[in-house]
C-alpha positions in Angstrom: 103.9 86.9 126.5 101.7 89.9 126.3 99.3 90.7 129.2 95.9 89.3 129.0 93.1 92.0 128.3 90.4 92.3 131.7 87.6 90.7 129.9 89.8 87.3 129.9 90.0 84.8 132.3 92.9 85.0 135.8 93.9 82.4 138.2 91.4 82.2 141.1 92.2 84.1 144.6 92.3 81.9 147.4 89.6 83.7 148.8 87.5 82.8 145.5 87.5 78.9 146.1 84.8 76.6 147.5 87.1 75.4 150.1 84.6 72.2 150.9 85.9 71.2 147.6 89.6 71.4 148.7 88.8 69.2 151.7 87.5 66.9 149.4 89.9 66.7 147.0 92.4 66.2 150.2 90.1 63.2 151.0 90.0 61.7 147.6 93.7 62.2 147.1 94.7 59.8 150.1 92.1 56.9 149.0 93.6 57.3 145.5 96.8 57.0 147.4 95.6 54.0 149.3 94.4 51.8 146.1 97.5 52.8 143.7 99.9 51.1 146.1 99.5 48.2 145.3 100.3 49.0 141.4 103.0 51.4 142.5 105.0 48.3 144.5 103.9 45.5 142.3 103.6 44.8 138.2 100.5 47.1 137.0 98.1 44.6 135.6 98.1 42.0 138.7 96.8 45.2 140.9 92.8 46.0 140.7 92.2 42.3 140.5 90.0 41.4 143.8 91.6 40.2 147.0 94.6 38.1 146.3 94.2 34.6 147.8 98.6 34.9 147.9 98.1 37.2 150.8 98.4 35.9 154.5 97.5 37.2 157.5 97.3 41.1 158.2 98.3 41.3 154.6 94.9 39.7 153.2 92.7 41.6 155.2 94.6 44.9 154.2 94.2 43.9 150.5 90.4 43.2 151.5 90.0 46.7 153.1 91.3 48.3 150.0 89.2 46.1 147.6 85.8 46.6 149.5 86.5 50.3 151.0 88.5 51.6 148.5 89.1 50.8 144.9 87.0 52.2 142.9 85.1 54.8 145.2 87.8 57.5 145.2 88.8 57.6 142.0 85.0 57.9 141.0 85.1 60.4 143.8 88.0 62.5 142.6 86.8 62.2 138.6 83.2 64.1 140.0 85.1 66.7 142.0 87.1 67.5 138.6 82.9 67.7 137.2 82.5 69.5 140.4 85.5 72.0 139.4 84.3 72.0 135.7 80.6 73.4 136.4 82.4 76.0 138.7 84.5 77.5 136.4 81.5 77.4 133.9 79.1 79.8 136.1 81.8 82.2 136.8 82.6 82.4 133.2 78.6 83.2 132.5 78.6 85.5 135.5 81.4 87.9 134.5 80.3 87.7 130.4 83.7 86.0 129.3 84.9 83.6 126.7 84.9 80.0 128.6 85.5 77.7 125.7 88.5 78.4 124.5 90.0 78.9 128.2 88.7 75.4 128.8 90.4 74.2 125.9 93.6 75.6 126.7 93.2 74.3 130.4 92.6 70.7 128.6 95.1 70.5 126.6 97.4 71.5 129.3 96.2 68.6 131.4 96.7 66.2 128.1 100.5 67.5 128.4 101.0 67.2 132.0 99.7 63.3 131.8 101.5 62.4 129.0 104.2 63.3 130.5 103.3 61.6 133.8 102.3 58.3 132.2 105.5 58.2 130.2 108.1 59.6 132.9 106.4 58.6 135.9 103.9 55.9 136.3 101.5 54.4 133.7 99.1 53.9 135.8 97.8 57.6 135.4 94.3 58.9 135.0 95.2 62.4 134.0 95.2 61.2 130.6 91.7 59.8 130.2 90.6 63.6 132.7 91.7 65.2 129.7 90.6 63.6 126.9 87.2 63.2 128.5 87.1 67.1 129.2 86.8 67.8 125.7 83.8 65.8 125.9 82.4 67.5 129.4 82.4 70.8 127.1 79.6 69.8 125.6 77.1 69.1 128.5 77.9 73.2 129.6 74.4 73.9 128.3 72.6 71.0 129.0 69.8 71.3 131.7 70.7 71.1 135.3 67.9 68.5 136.4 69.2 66.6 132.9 72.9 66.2 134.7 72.5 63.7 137.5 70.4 61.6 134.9 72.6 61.8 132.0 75.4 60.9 134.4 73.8 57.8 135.9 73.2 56.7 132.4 76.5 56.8 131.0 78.1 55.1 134.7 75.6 52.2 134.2 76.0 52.0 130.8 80.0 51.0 131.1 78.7 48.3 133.8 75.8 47.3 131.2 78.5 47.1 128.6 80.5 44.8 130.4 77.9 42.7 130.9 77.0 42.4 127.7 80.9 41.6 126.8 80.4 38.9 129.5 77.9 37.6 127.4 79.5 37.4 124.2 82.4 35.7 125.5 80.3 32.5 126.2 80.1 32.5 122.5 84.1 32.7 122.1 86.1 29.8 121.0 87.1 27.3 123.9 91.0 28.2 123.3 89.8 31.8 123.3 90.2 32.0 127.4 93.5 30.4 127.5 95.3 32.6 124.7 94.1 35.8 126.6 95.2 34.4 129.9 98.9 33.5 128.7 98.4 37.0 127.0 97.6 38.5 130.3 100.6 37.0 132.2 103.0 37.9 129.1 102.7 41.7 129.9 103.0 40.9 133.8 106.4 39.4 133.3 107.2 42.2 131.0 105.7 44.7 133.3 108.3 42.8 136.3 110.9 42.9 134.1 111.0 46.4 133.2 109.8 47.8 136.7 111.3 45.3 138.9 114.9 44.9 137.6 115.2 47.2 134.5 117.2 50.7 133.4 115.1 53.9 133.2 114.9 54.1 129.8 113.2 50.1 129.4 110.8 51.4 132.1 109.8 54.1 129.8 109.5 51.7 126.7 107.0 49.6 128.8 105.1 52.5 130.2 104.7 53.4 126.5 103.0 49.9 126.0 101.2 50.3 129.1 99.6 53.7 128.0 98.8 52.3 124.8 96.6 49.6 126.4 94.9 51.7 128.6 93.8 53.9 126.2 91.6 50.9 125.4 90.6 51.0 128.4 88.4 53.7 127.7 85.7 52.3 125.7 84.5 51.1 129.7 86.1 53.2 131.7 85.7 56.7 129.9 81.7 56.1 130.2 82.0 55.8 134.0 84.3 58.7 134.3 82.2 61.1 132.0 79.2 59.7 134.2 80.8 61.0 136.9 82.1 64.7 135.9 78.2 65.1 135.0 77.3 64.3 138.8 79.8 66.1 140.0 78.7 68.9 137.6 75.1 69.0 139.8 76.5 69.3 143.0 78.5 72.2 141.9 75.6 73.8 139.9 72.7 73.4 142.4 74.7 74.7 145.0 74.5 71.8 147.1 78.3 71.3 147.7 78.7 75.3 148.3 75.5 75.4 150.8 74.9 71.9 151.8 72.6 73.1 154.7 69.6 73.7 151.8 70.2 70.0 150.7 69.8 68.5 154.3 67.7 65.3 153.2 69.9 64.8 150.2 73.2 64.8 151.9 71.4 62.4 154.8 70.0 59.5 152.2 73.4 60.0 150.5 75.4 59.5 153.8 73.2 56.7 155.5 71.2 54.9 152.7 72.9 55.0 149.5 76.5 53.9 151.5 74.4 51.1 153.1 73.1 50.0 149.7 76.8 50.6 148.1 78.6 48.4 150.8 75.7 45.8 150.5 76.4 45.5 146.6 80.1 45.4 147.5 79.4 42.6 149.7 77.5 40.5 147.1 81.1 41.3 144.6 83.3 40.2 146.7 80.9 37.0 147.4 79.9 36.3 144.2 83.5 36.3 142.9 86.5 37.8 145.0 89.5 37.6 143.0 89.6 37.7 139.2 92.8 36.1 137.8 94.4 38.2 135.2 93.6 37.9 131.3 90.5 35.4 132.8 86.8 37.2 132.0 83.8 35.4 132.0 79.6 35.6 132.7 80.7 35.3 136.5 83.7 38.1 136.4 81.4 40.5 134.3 78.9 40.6 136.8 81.1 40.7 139.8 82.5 43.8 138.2 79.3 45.5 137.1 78.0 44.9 140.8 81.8 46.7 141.9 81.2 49.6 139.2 77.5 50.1 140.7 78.5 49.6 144.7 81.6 52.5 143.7 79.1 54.9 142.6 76.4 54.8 145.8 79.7 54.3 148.4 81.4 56.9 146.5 78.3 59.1 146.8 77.9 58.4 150.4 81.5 59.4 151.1 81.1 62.5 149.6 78.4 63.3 152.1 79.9 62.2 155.0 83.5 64.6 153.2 81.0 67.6 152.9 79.1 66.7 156.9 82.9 66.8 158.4 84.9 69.5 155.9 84.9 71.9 159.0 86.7 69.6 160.7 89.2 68.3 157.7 90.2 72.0 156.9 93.6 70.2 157.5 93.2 68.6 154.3 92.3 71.8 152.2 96.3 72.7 151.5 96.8 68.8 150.6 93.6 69.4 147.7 94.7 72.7 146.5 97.2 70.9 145.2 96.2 67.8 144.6 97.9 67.6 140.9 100.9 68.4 142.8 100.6 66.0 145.3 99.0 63.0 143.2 102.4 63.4 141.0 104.4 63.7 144.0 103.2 60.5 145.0 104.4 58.6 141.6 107.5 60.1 141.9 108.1 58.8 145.6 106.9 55.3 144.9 108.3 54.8 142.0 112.1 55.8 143.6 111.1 53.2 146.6 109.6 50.6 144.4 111.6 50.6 140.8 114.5 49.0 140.0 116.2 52.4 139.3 114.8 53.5 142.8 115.6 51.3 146.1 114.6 48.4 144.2 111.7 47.5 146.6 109.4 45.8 143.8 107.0 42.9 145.0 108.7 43.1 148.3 106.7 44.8 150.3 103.3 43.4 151.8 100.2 45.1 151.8 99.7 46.1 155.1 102.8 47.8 154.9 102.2 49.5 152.1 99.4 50.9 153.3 101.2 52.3 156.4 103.8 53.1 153.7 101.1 55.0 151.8 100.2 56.7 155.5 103.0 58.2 156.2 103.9 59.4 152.8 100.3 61.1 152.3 100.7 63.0 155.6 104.4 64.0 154.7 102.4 65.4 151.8 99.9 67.1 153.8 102.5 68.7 156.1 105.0 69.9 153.5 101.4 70.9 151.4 100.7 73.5 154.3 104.5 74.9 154.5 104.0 75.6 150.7 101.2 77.9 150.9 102.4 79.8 153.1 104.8 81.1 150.6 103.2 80.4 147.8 100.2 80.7 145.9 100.2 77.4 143.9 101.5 74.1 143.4 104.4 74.0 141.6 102.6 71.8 138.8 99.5 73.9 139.5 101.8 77.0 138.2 102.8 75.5 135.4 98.8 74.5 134.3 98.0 77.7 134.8 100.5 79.0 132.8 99.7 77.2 130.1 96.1 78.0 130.1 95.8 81.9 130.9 99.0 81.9 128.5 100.8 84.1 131.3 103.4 83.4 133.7 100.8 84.2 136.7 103.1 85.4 139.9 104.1 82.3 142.5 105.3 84.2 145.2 102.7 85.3 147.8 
């Protein structure tokens, strides 16, 4: 590949990045570690259900810890840090006069690639896919307003939880047989998801994950909304400086960390009373509003985490090396569990409780964080970090420190 020309874009120094944000990232990437464990050691569609009543003991209240503290408010908190990332890149690209779009698009389509690749080889349960679809999207809020961001991004979050709602709604209206078909639906694709997972070859597991990516795709049409809602958030806090110089945002960063957590772990609270466990395949007026109320309590105790992230980042520099390379790491961690949990692994499927996986997930993510800091010192990338680079600067940039 030929050189690129000075007026194009290069891999950032280490001396050029926000390092708050790679603290973050660190942060997120453990809580996304925390609530995937459960779909990592079990079939995919019985995880992200509510706190299983099956659970005993230490095991239910780990399961209830995850539900209330954790699903849902890291990977909202990971998809605005990716805004965060986006909005950086953006005012660099206007500062030094250069092309962005079509390096964005490159960077895009490299991140479609890479989770492809990780939702067929690895794991379906991967969110790089819907990042990079919904990127294309992000490109188009580069111009909009900064006081617009924050608002537009609301909008769209609440929108997805409005939309379910309304769904909710309609299926009062749905055949009495309707319920039943889409339950024994629903446990169909769990005993195929066991099947292939739990006690199949390789090659079935990748014929399911197929199937698996297929449906989430679906997904989208709710969760894209929330994730787009998100990058434009996270956009604001990069472009109002108030990640990079939180001490000018004092009274922000204080209702963030004390009021809107309160009010977050409050509407939680109501969820997990109102209805805490949704069967699979089962979706009614109840179970739309107990997840519109978990959607809305994941955006305010996402928000408050991110304040409380940015109030101790001096004292979590140890998780900076762990977030710059968080791709890295977060496809580390499907590779690990996978091994443990698959039958083409140890075999470990559905036999591990969930207090153990989460000191499973403990240990791994500081293995990750340890071997993260041994890295850097002789590199200057991930390994998968390399390879996205390379394919959006279209240059091999050096590895080596």
């Amino acid at each position: 590949m030929s050189p690129l020309s000075s007026s194009a874009f290069q891999p950032v120094a280490a001396n050029e990045r926000i390092a708050t944000l790679d603290v973050l990232r660190g942060f997120a990437l453990f809580g996304i570690l925390l609530m995937n464990m459960e779909a990592f050691s079990g079939p995919l569609d019985m995880s992200f259900t509510g706190i299983d009543p099956h659970w005993q003991g230490s095991d239910y209240w780990a399961d209830a810890f995850v539900y209330i503290f954790v699903q849902g408010k890291f990977f909202t908190l990971f998809s605005l840090l990716f805004g965060a990332g986006f909005a950086v890149m953006a005012q660099r690209a206007s500062s030094a006069g250069r092309d962005f779009t079509r390096f964005y698009l490159r960077r895009s389509l490299g991140l479609l690639i890479i989770g492809v690749l990780h939702a067929v080889l690895l794991w379906s349960g991967d969110i790089l896919v819907a990042y990079a679809l919904l990127s294309f999207a992000l490109l188009a809020f580069r111009e909009a307003p900064r006081s617009w961001l924050p608002v537009l991004g609301t909008a769209a979050y609440v929108g997805a939880a409005v939309l379910m709602l309304l769904l909710g709604a309609l299926m009062q209206f749905a055949p009495a047989d309707a319920s039943s078909t889409q339950q024994a639906a629903a446990v169909a694709v769990i005993e195929a998801q066991r099947q292939a997972y739990g006690h199949g070859t390789y090659v079935q597991a990748i014929a399911q994950r197929l199937r698996d990516l297929s449906a989430s795709l679906g997904a989208l049409l709710v969760v894209g909304p929330q994730i787009l809602g998100m990058f434009l958030i996270g956009a604001w806090f990069a472009r109002s400086g108030a990640i990079a110089d939180p001490a000018r945002y004092q009274r922000l960063w204080a209702v963030l960390r004390w009021l809107l957590l309160s009010i977050g772990l409050a509407v939680m609270c109501s969820s997990v009373y109102l209805q805490s466990y949704n069967p699979p395949g089962r979706f009614d007026m109840r179970g739309a509003t107990a997840y519109a109320l978990t959607a809305i309590a994941g955006l305010l105790m996402c928000l408050g985490y991110l304040a409380w992230g940015v109030r101790w980042s001096r004292h979590l520099q140890w998780l900076a090396p762990a977030g710059r390379m968080a791709l890295s790491n977060y496809l580390g961690q499907s590779l690990v569990c996978t091994l443990v949990f698959y039958a083409y692994g140890l075999g470990w499927f559905e036999q591990m409780g969930r207090a153990g996986q989460l000191l499973f997930a403990l240990l791994l993510f500081a293995g990750q964080v340890a071997l993260s800091h041994v890295w850097l010192r002789r590199f200057q990338f991930g390994p998968v970090e390399w390879a996205w680079r390379a394919l959006t600067y279209l240059q091999l940039p050096p590895l080596r420190r």
